[in-house]
C-alpha positions in Angstrom: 108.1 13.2 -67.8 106.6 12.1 -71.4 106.8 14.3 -74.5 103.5 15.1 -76.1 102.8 12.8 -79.0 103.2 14.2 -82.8 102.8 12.1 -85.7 105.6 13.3 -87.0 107.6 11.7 -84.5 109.6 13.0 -81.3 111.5 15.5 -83.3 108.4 17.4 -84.3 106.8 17.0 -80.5 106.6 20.7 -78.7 107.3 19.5 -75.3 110.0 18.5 -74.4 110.7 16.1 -70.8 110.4 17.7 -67.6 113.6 17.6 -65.9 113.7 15.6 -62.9 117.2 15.7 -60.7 118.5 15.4 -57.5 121.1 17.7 -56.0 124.7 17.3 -57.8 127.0 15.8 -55.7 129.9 16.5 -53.1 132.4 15.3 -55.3 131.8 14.8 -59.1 135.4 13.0 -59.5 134.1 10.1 -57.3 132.8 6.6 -59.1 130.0 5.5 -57.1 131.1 1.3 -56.9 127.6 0.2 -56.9 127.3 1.8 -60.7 130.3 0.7 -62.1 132.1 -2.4 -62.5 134.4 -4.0 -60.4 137.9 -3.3 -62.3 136.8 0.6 -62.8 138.7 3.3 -60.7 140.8 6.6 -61.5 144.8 6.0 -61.9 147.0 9.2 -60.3 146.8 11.5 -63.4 142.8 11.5 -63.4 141.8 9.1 -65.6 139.7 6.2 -65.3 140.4 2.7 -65.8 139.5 -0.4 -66.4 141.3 -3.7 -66.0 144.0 -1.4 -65.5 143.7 0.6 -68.8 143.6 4.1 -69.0 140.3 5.2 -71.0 142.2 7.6 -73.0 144.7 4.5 -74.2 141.2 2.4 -74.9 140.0 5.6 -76.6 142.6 5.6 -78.9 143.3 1.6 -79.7 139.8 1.3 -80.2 138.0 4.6 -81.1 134.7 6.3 -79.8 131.7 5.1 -79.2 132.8 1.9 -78.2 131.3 0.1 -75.3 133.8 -1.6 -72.9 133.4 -4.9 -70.9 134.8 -5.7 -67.9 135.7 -9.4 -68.0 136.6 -10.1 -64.8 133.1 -9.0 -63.5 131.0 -10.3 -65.9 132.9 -13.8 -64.7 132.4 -13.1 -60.7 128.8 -12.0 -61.4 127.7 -15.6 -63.0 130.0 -17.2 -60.2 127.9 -15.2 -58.0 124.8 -16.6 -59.3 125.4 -19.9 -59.6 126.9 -20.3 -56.4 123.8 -18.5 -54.6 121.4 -21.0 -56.7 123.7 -23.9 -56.0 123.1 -27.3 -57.8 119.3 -27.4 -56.5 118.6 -25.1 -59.2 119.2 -23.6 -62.2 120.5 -20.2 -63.8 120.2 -19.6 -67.3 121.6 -16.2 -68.9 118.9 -14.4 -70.7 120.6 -14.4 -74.1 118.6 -11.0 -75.5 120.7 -8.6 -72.6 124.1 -9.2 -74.7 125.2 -12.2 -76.7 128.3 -13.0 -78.7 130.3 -16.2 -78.9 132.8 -14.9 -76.3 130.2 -14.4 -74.4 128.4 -17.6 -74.8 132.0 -19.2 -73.9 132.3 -17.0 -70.9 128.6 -18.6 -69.7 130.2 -22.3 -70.5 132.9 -22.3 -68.3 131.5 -20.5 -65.4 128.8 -23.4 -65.2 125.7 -21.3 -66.4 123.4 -22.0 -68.9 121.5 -19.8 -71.4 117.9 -18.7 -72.5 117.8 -17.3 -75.9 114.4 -16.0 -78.1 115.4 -16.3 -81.6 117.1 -18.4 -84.3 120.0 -16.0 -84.4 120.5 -16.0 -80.9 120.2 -20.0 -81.0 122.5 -20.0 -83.6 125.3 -17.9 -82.0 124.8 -20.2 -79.1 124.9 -23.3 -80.9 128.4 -21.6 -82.8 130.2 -20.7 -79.9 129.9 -24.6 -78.5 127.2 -24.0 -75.8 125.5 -27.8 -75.1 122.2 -27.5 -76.5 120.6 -29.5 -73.5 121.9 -26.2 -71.7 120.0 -23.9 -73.8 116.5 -22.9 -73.3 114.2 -21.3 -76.3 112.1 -18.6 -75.3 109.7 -16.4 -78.3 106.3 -15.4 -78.5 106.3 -16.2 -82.3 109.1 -19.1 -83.2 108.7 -20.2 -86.8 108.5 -23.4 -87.8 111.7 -23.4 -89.2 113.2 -21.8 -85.3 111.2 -24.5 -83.4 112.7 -27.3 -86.1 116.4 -26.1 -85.8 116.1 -26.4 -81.4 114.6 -29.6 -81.9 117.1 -31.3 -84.3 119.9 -29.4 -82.3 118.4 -31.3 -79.0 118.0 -27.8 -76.8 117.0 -28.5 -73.6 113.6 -26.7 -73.2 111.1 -24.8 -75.7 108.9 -22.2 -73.5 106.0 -22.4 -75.4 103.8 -19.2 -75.4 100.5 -20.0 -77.4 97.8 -22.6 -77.9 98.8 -22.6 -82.1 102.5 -23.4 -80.2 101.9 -26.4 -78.6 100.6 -28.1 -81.4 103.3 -26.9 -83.4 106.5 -28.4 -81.4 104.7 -31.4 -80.5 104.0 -31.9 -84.2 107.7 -31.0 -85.2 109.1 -33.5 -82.5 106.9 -36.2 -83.4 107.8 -35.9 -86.8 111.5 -36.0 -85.8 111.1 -38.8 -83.9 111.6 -37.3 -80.3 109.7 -35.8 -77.6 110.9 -32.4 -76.6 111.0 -31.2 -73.0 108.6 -28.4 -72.5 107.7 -25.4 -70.4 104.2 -23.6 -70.5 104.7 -19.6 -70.1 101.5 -18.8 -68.0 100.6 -14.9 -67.3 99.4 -14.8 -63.5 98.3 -11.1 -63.4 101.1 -9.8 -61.2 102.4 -6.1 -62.9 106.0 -5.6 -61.2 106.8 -2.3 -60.7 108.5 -0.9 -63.5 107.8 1.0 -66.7 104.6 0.1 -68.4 106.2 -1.3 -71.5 108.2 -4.2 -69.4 106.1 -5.2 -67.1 104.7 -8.4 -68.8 102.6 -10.4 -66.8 99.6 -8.8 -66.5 97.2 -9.9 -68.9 97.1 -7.8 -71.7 99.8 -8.4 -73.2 101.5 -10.2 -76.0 103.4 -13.2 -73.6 102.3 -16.3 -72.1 98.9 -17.9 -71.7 96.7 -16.5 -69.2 96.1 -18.2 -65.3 92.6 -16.4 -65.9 89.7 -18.2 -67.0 90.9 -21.3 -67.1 93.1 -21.1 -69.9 96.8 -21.7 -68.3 95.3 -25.1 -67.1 93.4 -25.9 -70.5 96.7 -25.2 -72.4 98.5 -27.8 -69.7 95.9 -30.6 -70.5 96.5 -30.2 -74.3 100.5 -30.6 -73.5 100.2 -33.4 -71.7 98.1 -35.5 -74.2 100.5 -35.0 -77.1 102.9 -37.7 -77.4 105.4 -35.0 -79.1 105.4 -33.4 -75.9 107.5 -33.5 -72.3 105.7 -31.4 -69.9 108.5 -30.3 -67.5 107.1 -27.4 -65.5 105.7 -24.1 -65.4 107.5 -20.5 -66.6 105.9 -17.1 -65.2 108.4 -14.0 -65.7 106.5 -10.6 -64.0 108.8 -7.9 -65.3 111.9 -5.9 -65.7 114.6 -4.2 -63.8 112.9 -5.2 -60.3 114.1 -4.8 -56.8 111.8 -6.0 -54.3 110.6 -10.1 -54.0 107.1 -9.3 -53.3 106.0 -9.6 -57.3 107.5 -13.3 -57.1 105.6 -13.6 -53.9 102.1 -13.0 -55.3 103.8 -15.0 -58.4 104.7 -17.7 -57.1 101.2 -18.2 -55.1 99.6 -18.6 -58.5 101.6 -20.7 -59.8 101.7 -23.5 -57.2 97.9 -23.5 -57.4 98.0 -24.4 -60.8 100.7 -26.8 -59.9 98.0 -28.2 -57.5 95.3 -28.3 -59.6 97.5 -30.1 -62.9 98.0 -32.8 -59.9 94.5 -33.4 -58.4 93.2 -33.4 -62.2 95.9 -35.3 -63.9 98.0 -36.7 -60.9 101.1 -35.2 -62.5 103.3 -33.4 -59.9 105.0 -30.9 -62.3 109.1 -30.8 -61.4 110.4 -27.6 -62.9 108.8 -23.8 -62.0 111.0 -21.3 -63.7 110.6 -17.9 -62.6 112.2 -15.8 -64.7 114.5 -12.9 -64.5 113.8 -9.2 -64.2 116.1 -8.2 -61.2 117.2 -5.4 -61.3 120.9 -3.5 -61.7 122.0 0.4 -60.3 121.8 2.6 -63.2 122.2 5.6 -60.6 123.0 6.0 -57.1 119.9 6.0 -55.4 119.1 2.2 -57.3 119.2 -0.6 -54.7 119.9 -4.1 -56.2 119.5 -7.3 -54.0 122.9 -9.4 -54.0 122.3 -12.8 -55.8 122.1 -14.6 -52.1 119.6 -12.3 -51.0 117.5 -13.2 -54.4 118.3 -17.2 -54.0 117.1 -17.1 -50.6 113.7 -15.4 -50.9 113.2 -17.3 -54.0 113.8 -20.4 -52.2 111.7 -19.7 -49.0 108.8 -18.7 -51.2 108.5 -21.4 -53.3 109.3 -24.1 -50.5 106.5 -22.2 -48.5 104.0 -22.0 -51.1 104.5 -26.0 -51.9 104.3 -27.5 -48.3 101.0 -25.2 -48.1 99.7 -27.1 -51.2 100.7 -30.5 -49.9 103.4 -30.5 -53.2 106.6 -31.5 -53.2 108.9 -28.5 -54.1 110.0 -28.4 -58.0 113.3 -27.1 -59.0 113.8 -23.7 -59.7 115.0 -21.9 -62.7 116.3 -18.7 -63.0 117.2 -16.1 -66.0 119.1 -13.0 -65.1 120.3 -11.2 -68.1 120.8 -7.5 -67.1 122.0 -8.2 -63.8 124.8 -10.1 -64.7 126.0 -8.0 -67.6 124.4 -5.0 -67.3 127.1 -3.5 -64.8 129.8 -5.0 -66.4 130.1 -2.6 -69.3 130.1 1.0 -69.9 130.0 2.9 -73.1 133.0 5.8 -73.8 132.2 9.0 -75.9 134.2 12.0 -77.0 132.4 15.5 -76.4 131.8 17.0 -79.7 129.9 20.3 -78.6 128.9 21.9 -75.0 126.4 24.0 -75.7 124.8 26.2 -72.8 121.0 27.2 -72.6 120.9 30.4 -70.2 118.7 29.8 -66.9 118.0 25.7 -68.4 121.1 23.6 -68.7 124.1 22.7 -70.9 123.8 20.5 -74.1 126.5 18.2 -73.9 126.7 16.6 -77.7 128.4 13.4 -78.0 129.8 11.1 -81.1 127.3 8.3 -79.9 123.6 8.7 -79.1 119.9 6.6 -79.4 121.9 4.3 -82.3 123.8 3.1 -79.1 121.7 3.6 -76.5 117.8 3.7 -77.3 116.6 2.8 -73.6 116.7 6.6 -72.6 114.1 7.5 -75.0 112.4 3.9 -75.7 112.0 3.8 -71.5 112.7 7.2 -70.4 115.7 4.9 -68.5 118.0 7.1 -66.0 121.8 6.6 -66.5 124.9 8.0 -64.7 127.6 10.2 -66.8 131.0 11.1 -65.5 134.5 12.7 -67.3 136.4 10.0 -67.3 139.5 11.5 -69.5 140.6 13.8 -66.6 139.3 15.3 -62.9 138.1 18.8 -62.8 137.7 21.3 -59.8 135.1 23.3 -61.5 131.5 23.7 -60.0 128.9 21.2 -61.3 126.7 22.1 -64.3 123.2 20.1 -65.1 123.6 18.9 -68.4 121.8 16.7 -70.6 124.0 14.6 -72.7 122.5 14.1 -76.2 123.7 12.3 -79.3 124.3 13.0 -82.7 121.1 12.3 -84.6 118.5 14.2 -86.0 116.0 13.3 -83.6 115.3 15.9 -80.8 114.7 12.6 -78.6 118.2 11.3 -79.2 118.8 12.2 -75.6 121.5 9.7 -73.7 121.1 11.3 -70.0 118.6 13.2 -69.5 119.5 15.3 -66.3 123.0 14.7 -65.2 125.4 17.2 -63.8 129.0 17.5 -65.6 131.9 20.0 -64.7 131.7 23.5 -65.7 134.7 23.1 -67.5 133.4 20.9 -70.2 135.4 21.1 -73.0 135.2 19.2 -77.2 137.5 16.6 -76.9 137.1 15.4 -73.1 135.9 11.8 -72.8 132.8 11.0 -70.7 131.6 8.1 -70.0 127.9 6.3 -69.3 128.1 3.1 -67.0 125.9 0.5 -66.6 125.5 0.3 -70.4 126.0 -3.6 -70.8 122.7 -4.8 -71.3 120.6 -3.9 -73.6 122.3 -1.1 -75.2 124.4 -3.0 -78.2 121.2 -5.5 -78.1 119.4 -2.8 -79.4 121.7 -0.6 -81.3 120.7 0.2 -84.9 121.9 2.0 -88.2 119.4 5.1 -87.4 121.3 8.0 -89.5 123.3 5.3 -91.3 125.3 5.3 -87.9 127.9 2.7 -87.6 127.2 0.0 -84.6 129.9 0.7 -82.0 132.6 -2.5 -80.9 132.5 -4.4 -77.6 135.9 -4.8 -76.0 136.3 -7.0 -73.8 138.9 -5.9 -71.0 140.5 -7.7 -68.5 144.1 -7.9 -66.8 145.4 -5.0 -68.3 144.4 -6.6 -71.9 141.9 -5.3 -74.4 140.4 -7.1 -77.2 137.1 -6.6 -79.6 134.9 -9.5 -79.3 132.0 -7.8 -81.4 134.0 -5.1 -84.0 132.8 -2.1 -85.3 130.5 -1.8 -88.1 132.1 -0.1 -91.4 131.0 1.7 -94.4 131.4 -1.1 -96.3 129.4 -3.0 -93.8 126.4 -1.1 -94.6 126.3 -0.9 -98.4 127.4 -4.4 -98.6 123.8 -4.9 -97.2 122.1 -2.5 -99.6 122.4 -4.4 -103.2 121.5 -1.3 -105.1 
């Protein structure tokens, strides 16, 4: 399933992806509730809606591509998680799946906090009134001006991800006249199973300081003699888009020995571990997601296992799902442009969207769902790939997907699951316009993140 490499770049590589598919289904009309979100279904006349909108009404208020969010889920899904996690823990929102100030309000009053990884992030935080003792500052790099702005703001924890770090914010709070509560990001050689390029805690890799060879524990001693410093706990994040405990398992073993270890050297008992996030959302059918319960309770019974084994007392646990709370929340709508049918291959389905909107498909070779969403159709299933607009060859949205035969310009189609991520990442490849996020809920619509305009992009480019 990989292309072979060209220096030119994907649209210049000879081989295209192998298809991979599973038989089409019974009933192509029927939304699988485990993709979609919560408010989605299909009104009398065919269409689908959400929050009680018709698509074709949202197509027309707000224009295609545009990426719609279900309010009323996103909502239940952090009630969800806090509620699992309960006040013996805490859940912060991984900031980098989606963040805009309604968004950051949403997180507010549904009791959660937030983890974001870069000034701007911090910024839109800080903007749309989250307490900064609520935010958490992740980043591999910060700059001194990043780290200065979260300690004057008063955020709650800095994760700090190097030796050159920890010398850094302790010398930035000292010089402010404050010590700032701390996290050490430790790498504990457990590679969850997922695509090579998110998998980040095995050791060769840009995050975190390594559990191996001693440096995890040297980077704790340093911490703790620096009076710029609070040393709070210990961070380990294995991966992305998990759906098994087992990684956390082997995890959270290594972690409670260096727990051990900082308090038979130092006779520090550490209170915080924070694990991460990673879990997993259904991007297809066959994807099997753990309810947040199920994800509280194994997180709970490992760590309280591996502390009485270690004769610790057990820390409290942070959390930081991003993509599972937003990620099924939102979908992104498109309007069929050309259908274009390859004898004996498949049907090129062309939409007004593409890899500006949605790199994951060809950044991760991620799998998606597509349905028509504008109407049903009785014709016979077609395998499709749905492609985008660019002039990339890669610029592929869904790879292998089957559509109805009678396909037509015009119809709307739609690509759940698209909330995290997808506008994260968008860019202005082509000089494509970034599409809106609408925010829908009881039978309301409104853009919380417009669309970009011409005069968006050459108000950027000063000539």
């Amino acid at each position: 399933m990989s292309r072979s490499a060209h220096p030119a770049g994907p649209r210049h590589a000879d081989v295209l992806p192998e298809g991979h598919y599973s038989a089409p289904p019974a009933d192509l009309n029927l939304l699988d509730p485990k993709v979609w979100s919560q408010t989605v279904g299909r009104a009398e006349d065919g269409q689908v809606t959400v929050g009680g909108i018709p698509v074709g009404t949202l197509a027309e208020e707000f224009g295609t591509p545009a990426y719609f969010l279900d309010e009323a889920d996103f909502r239940a899904r952090c009630r969800a998680w806090a509620d699992a996690f309960g006040k013996e823990a805490d859940v912060f929102y991984a900031g980098k799946a989606f963040l805009s100030r309604a968004v950051v309000r949403w997180l507010k009053e549904e009791g959660l906090n937030l983890d974001v990884c870069s000034g701007g992030e911090l910024t839109t935080a800080l903007a749309a009134g989250m307490p900064a003792d609520r935010i958490a500052f992740h980043g591999n790099n910060k700059s001194e001006q990043e780290i200065r702005r979260a300690v004057e703001a008063g955020v709650g924890r800095i994760v700090l991800d190097s030796f050159q770090e920890i010398v850094r914010v302790a010398h930035i709070a000292q010089s402010l006249g404050t010590r700032q509560r701390v996290q050490i990001r430790i790498t504990v050689g457990v590679e969850a199973h997922t695509h090579e390029f998110i998998a980040t805690a095995h050791e060769d890799q840009k995050f975190g300081i390594a559990l191996a060879g001693g440096q995890a524990a040297e980077a704790v001693r340093r911490a703790l003699k620096l009076d710029g410093l609070e040393l709070i706990g210990i961070h380990s994040h294995i991966g992305s888009q998990i759906f098994d405990t087992s990684g956390f398992e082997v995890a959270a073993h290594r972690v409670v020995g260096l727990l051990k270890q900082i308090r038979d050297e130092h006779g520090v008992e550490l209170p915080e571990i924070d694990l991460g996030g990673g879990l997993g959302i259904a991007y297809t059918s066959d994807d099997d997601p753990r309810e947040p319960h199920e994800i509280a309770k194994a997180l709970f019974e490992i760590v309280t296992r591996e502390c009485e084994a270690a004769g610790l007392r057990t820390p409290r646990i942070s959390v930081e799902p991003g993509r599972a709370i937003v990620g099924p929340t939102a979908f992104t709508l498109y309007e069929v442009g050309t259908v274009k049918p390859l004898e004996g291959l498949r049907t090129y389905v062309s939409v007004d969207g593409g890899m500006s909107d949605n790199i994951r498909t060809a950044l991760y070779d991620a799998e998606y769902t597509v349905t028509l969403v504008s109407r049903t159709s009785d014709a016979p299933p077609m395998l499709s790939r749905v492609v985008g607009k660019h002039c990339e060859s890669g610029d592929i949205v869904v790879k292998d997907a089957f559509l109805p035969a009678d396909l037509a310009p015009g119809d709307l189609i739609a690509v759940p699951a698209t909330g995290a991520y997808c506008r994260s990442m968008a860019s202005n490849y082509n000089h494509a316009l970034r599409p809106p996020v609408v925010a829908v809920k009881d039978g309301e619509a409104r853009v919380i993140v417009r669309r970009e305009t011409e005069e968006d992009l050459l108000r950027l480019d000063v000539g």
